[in-house]
Structures are given as structure tokens and as C-alpha cells.
N, C-alpha and C positions, 0 to 999 in steps of 0.2 A: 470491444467497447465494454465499459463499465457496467455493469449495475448495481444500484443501487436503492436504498428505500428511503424514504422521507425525511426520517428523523435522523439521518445519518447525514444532512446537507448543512450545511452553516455556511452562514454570510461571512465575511472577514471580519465586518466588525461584531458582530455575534461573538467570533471567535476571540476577539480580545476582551467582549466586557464579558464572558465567560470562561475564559481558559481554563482555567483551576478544574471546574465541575468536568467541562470536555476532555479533560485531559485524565480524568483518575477517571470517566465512565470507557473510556479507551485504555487506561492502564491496565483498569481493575473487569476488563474481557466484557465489560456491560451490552458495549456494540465493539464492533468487530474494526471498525474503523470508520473518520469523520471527514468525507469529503469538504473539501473549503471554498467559498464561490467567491469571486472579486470580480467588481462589474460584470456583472452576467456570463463570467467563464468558472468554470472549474479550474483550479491553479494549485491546488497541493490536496494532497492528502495525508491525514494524521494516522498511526497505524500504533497498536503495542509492542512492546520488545518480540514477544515471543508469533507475531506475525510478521513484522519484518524478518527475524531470522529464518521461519521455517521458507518468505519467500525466498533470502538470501541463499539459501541451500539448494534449493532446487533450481536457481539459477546456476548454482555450480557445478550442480548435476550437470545440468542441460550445456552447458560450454563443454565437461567431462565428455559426453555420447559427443557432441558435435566435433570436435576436434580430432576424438578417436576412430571414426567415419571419416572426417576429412583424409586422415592420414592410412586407411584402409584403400580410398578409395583411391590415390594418389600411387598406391602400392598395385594398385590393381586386383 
């Protein structure tokens, strides 16, 4: 599970009559990322270039070890 802190939660419509300001305090590393609520769920999260990509990498790590293990293990 997520965690999170306060000022990182917006409503949807929060999120549209503020885009602009959420979007460059998220480009510009201010907060790290902007969770987004609609009807009382969590439904997206807004992230910077440079935290999606360090996540995307370590996802390819992690298929990289997994894959390599599977085929380790398959070999015996």
C-alpha cells in the first residue's frame, strides 16, 4: 500500500480547476507525486518525467532477475 501525506491528495475537480500549478509543483520535484481522488477512491496518480522513468527501470530490472531465475531454475 501506498503512502502518502496530505498535500499530495487532490480531488479531480481540484485537479482540473488547478492543473497548471499541480503539474509544474510535480514537474519542477516540488512534491514527489500527486495522488488523484474521484468519488472517494484513489484513481490515478500524477508522477514527474524523471520518477516514472527511474520507476520504469527498475521494473526492467526486476522482469531482467525474474526471467533469468526462471530460466535457471527450469535448467536446474
Amino acid at each position: 500500500m501506498a503512502t502518502f501525506s496530505k498535500n499530495e491528495v487532490y480531488t479531480a475537480t481540484e485537479v482540473v480547476r488547478n492543473f497548471s500549478t499541480i503539474l509544474n509543483k510535480v514537474a519542477k520535484a516540488e512534491m514527489k507525486r500527486a495522488f488523484i481522488v474521484k468519488n472517494n477512491r484513489f484513481e490515478a496518480v500524477l508522477l514527474n518525467m524523471d520518477e516514472y522513468e527511474r520507476l520504469n527501470e527498475a521494473v526492467v530490472l526486476l522482469e531482467a532477475i525474474y526471467t533469468t531465475r526462471k530460466k535457471e531454475d527450469q535448467n536446474g
